[in-house]
Steps between C-alpha positions, in 0.01 A plus 500: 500500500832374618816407263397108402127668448595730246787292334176224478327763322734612247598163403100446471447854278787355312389183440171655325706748281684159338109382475444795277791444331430129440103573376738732206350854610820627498559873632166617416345586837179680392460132250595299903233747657235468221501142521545462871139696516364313223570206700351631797184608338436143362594332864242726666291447204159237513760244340763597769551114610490414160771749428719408802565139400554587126743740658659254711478230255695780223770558736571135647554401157756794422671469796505084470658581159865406484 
């Protein structure tokens, strides 16, 4: 991975931390993890479409939120 690759990628891993930060998780990472998997569960779920657009729909809205 050369210099812009990696700068790319923190910015990116950064850009998800604020994410967390903006859902209101806070600092608890074992709460992030817990409903990171929950989340994954239900996408890979029967309802797993279903699930991805409520997802997407949740998170358009917050971030279209001013």
């Amino acid at each position: 991975m050369n210099e812009a690759e990696r700068k790319a990628d923190t910015r990116h891993k950064i850009e998800l931390g604020g994410l967390v930060l903006k859902a209101g998780f806070g600092d608890d990472k074992a709460l992030v993890l817990g409903a990171l998997l929950d989340a994954i569960n239900r996408l890979n779920s029967a309802d797993g479409l279903y699930e991805k657009q409520r997802f997407v729909s949740l998170g358009n809205a917050a971030l279209n939120k001013k």
